[in-house]
N, C-alpha and C positions, 0 to 999 in steps of 0.2 A: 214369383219364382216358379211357383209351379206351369203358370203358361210358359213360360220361358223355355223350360224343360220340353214341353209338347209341340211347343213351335220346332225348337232345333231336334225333335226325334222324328217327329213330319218333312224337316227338310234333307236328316240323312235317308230315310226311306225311299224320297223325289230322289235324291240324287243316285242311290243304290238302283233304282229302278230304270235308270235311262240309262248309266253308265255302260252296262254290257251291248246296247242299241248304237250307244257312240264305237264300241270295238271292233264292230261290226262294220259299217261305214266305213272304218280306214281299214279294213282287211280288204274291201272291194276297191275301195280306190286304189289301193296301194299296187292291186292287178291290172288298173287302166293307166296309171301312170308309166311313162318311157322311162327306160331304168336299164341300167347295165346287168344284161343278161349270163348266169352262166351256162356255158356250154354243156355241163351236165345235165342242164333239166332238157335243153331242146333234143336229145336222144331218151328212147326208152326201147326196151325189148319185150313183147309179147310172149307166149304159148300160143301161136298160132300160125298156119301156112301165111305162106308166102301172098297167093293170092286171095284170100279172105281179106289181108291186112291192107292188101290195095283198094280193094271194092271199102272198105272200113273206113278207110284214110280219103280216099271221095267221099265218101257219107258224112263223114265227119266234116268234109270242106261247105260240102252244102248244107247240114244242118246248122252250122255259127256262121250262116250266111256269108262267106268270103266268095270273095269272083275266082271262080276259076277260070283260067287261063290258058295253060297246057295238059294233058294228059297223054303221057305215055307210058304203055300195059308194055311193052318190049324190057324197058329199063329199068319200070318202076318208080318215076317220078312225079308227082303231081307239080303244075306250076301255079300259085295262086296268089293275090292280091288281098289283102287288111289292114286297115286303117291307114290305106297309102302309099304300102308299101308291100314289097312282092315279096315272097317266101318261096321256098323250093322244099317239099316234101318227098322223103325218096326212103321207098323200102327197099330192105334188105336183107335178103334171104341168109341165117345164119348155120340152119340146119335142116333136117326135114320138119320140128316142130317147134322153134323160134325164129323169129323174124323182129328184124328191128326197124324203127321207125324215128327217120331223123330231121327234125323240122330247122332250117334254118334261114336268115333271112339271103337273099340272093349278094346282094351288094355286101358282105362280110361285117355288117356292123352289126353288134349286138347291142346295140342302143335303143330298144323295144318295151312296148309292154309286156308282161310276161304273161298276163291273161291268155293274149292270140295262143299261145303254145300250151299251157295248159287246158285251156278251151275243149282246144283239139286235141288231145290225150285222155280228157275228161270224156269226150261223147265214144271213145273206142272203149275208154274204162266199164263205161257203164252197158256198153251193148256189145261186147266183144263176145258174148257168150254166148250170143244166138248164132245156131249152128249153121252152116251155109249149108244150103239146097239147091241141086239140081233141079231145074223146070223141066217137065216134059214138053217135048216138042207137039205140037199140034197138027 
């Protein structure tokens, strides 16, 4: 009896111990799988000019490694390729101190991963706060 008891408090411990590791795993898949996307997430608006969010929004295209394709600083658009598939990234000047940034896929399907779009939201998130600098000219 009393093994009995030690074996099954040993096997809720194994099980308590893995379980939050399995939650984990499908929170990341659940980002790479193609899923119906809502419109809400692929727009967000910053605290930040216009042109920071552009130079941001390339940096962001090259650091989660996607192809970039087009760039235009006149309009504001980035044109870029992930997982296949082409996305159209286009700021948008909302004031003098927000700017919005709206990632969507070119061909109008939102039948996507949602990773790609937060990806790239994520790497503006987290470095959106270093100040832009002028370089002197040499």
């Amino acid at each position: 009896m009393e093994r009995t008891i030690k074996n099954l408090f040993i096997l809720i411990i194994f099980i308590m111990d893995f379980l939050p590791l399995r939650a984990e795993e499908l929170s990341n898949a659940v980002l790479v799988t193609p899923q119906n996307v809502d419109y809400k997430i692929c727009t967000r608006t910053y605290v930040m000019p216009a042109e920071k969010m552009f130079y941001m929004a390339i940096a962001s295209a090259k650091a989660n490694k996607f192809e970039v394709n087009e760039i235009q600083s006149k309009t504001g658009y980035i044109l870029f390729t992930a997982a296949g598939k082409q996305y159209l990234a286009s700021v948008m000047k909302v004031d003098s101190a927000h700017t919005q940034l709206k990632i969507t896929p070119v061909n109008n399907n939102y039948f996507f991963a949602p990773g790609i779009v937060l990806n790239f939201f994520r790497y503006i998130d987290l470095n959106g706060a270093t100040p832009l600098v002028t370089l002197k000219k040499i």
